[in-house]
PASE-972128 format. One record per residue: residue in one letter; x, z, y of N, C-alpha, C, CB in turn. Coordinates in Angstrom, 3 decimals. Atoms other than C-alpha are relative to their C-alpha. Glycine has a CB too. Example, Ala and Ser with C-alpha at 12.3 -4.5 7.8 and 13.67 -1.06 7.14 Angstrom:
! PASE-972128
   rest       n_px       n_pz       n_py      ca_px      ca_pz      ca_py       c_px       c_pz       c_py      cb_px      cb_pz      cb_py
      A      0.890      0.000     -1.190     12.300      7.800     -4.500      0.900      0.000      1.200     -0.992      1.246      0.027
      S     -0.820     -0.060     -1.190     13.670      7.140     -1.060     -0.770      0.730      1.090      0.414     -1.415      0.462
//
This chain:
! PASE-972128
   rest       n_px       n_pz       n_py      ca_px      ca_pz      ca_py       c_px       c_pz       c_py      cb_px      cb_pz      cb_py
      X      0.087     -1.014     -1.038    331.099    196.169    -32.782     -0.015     -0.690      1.358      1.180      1.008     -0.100
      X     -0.004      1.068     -1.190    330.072    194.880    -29.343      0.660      1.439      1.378     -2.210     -0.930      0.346
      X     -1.197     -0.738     -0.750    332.482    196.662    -26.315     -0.962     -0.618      1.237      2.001     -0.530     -0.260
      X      0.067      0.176     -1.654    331.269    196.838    -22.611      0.564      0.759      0.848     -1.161      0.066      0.510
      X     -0.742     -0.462     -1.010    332.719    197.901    -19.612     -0.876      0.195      0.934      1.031     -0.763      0.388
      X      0.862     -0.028     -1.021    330.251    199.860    -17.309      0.541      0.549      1.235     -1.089      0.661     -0.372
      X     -0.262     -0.688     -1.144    331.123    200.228    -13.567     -1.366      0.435      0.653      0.858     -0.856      0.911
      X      1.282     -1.143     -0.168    328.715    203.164    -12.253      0.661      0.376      1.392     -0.196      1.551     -1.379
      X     -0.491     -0.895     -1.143    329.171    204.127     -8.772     -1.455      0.999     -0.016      0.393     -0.996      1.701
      X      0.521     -1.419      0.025    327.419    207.798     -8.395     -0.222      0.362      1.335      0.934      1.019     -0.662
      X     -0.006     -1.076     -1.486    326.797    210.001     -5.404      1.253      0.758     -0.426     -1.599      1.289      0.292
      X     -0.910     -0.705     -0.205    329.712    211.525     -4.269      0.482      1.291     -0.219      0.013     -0.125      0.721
      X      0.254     -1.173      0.143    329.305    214.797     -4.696     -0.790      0.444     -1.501     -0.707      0.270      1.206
      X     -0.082     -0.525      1.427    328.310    214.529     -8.587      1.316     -0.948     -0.696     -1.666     -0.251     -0.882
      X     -1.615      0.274      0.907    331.619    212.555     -9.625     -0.198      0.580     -1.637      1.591      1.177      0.885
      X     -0.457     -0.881      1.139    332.864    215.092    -12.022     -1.626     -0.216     -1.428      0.263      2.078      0.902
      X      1.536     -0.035      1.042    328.772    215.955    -13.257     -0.334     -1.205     -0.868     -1.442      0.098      0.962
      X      0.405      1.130      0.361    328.252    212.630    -13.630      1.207     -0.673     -0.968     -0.387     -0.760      1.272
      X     -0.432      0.380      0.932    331.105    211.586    -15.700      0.347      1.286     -1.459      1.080     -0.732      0.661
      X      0.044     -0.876      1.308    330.871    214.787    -18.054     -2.035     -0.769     -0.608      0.180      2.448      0.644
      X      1.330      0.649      1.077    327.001    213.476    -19.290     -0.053     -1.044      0.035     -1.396      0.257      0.159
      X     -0.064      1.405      0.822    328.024    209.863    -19.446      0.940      0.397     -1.202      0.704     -1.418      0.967
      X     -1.211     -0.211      1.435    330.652    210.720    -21.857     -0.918      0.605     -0.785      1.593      1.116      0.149
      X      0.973     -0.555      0.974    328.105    212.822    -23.583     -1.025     -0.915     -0.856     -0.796      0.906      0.760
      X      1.124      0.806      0.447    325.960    210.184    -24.228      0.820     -0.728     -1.402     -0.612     -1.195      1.367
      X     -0.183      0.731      1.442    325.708    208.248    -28.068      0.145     -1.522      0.810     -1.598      0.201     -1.358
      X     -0.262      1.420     -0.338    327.268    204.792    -27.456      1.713     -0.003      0.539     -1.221     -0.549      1.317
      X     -0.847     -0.102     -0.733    329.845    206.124    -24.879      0.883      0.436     -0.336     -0.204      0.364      0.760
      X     -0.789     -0.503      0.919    333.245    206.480    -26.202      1.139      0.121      1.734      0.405     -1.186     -1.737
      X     -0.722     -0.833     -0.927    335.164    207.046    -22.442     -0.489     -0.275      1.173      1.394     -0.137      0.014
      X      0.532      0.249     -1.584    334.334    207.335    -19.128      1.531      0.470      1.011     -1.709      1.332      0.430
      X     -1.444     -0.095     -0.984    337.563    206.957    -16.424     -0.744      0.012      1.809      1.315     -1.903     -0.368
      X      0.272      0.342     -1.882    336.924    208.062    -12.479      1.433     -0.853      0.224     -0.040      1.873      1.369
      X     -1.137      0.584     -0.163    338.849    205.584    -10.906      0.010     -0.472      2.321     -0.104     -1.614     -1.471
      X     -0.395      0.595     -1.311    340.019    203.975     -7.284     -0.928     -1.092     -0.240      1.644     -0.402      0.302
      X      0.472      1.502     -0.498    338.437    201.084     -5.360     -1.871      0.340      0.056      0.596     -1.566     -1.478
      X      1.844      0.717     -0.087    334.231    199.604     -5.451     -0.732      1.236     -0.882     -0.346     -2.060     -1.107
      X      0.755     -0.822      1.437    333.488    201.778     -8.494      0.126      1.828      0.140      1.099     -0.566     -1.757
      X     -0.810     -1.548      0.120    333.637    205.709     -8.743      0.619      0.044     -1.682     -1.389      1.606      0.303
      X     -0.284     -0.153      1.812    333.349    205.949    -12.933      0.056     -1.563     -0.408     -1.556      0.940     -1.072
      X      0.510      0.740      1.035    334.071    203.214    -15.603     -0.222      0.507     -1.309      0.699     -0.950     -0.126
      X      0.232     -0.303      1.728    332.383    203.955    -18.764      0.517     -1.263     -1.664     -1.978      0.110     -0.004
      X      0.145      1.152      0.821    333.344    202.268    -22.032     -1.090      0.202     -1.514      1.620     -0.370     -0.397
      X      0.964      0.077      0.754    330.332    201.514    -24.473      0.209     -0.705     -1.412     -0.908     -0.546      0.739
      X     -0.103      0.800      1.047    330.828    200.860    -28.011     -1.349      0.008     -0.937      1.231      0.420     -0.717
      X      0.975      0.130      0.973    327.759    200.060    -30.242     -0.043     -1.517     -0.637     -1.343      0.409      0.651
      X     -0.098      0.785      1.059    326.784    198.001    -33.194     -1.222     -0.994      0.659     -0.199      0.809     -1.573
      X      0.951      1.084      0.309    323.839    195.862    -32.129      0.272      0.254      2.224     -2.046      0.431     -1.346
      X      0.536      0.290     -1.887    322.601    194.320    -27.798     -1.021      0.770      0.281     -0.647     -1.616      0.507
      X      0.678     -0.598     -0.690    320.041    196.140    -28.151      0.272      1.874     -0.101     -1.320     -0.605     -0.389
      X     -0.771     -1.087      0.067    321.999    199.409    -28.750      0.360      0.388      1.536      1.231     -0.295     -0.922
      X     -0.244      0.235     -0.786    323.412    198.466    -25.784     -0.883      0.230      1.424      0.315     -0.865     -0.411
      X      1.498     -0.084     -1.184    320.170    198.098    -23.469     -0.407      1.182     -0.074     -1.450     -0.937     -0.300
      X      0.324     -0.936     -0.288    319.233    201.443    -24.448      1.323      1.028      0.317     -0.899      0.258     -0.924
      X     -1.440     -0.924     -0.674    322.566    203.268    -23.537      0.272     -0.413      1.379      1.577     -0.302     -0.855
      X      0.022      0.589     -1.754    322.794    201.614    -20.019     -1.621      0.165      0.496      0.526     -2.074      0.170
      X      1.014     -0.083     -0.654    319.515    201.212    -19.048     -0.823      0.963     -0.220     -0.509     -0.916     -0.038
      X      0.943     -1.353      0.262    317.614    204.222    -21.018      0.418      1.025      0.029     -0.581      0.166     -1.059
      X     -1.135     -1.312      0.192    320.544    206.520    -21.016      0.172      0.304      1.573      1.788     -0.477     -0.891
      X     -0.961      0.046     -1.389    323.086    205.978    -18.412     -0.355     -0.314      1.266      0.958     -0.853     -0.080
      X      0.614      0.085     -1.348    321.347    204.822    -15.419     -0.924      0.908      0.052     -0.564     -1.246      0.367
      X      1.097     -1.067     -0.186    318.831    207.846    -15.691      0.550      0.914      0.127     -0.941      0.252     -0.888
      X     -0.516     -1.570     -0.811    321.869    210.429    -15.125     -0.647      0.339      1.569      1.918     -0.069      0.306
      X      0.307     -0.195     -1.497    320.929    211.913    -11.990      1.443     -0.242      0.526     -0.683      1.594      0.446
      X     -1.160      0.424     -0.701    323.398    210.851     -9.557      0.653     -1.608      0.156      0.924      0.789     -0.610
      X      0.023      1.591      0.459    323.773    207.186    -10.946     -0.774     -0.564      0.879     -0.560     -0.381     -1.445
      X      0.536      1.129     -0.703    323.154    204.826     -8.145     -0.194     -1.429     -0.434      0.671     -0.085      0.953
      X     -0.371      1.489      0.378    324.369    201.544     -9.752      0.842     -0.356     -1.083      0.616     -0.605      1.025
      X     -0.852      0.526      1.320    325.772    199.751    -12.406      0.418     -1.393     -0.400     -0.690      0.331     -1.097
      X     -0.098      1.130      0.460    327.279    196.546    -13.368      0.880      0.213     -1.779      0.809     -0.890      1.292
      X     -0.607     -0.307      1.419    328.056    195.984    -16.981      0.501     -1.565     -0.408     -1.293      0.752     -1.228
      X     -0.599      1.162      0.337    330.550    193.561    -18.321      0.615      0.288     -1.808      1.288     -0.306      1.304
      X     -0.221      0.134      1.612    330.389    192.717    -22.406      1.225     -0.878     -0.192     -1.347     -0.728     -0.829
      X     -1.086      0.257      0.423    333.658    192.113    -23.770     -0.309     -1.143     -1.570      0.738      1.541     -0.161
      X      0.230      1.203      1.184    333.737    188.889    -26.215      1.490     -0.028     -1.135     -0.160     -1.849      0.989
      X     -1.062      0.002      1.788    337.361    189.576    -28.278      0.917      0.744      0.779      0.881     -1.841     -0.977
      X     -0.685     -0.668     -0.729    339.756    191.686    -27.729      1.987     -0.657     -0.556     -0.624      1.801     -0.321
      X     -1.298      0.528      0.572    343.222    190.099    -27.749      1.363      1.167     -0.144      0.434     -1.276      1.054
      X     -0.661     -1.295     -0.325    345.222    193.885    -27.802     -0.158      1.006     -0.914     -0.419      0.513      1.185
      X      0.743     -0.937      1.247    344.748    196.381    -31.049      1.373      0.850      0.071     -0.508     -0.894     -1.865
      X     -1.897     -0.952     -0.340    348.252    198.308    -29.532     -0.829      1.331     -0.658      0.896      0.385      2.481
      X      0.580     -1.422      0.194    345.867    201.284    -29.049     -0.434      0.550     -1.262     -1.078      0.131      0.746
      X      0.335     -0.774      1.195    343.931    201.197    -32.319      1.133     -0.211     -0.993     -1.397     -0.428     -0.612
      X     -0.843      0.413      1.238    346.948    200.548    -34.477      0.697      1.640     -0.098      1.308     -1.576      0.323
      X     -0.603     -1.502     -0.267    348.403    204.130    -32.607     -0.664      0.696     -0.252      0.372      0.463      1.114
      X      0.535     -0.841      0.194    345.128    205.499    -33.299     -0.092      0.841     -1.186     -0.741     -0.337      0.314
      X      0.202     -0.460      1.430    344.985    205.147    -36.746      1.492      0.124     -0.790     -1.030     -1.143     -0.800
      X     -1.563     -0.048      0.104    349.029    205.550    -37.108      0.302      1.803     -0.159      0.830     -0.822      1.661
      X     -0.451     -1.700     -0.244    348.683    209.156    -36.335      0.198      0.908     -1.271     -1.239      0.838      0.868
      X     -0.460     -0.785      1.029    350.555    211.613    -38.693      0.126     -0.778     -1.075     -0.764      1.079     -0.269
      X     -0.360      0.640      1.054    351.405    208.870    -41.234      1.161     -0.707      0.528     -1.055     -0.806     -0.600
      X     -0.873      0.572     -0.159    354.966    207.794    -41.321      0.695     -0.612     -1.049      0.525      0.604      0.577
//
């Protein structure tokens, strides 16, 4: 599974719009508005690079409102807190 981290700054005035149809999109498993350079980060999980190229570049940069994007591919993840809680749920 290959993991990226897309920072998307938007027009101001679609914020919200703009992070309800990135999240919509196949690939995109969260999108966070946040503080600072960036408005949204999206996070992108798919199985192959070129999965990838079409969810950023054929998808996600064609929301309306999407000015920009830098995307940073994640190479290992040293942290499995979250999925260990994910898949923990209701089994004790």
């Amino acid at each position: 599974m290959i993991t990226a981290f897309v920072m998307i700054q938007v027009e101001a005035d679609r914020i919200p719009e703009c992070a309800q149809e990135i999240s919509e999109l196949q690939g995109i498993s969260e999108v966070y508005s946040v503080a600072g350079d960036w408005d949204l980060i999206a996070i992108a999980r798919v199985r192959k690079h070129e999965d990838l190229a079409d969810v950023i570049a054929n998808q996600l940069s064609k929301v309306q409102g999407v000015q920009e994007t830098n995307t940073q591919i994640a190479f290992r993840a040293y942290s499995d807190h979250d999925l260990e809680a994910a898949f923990s749920i209701g089994l004790e």
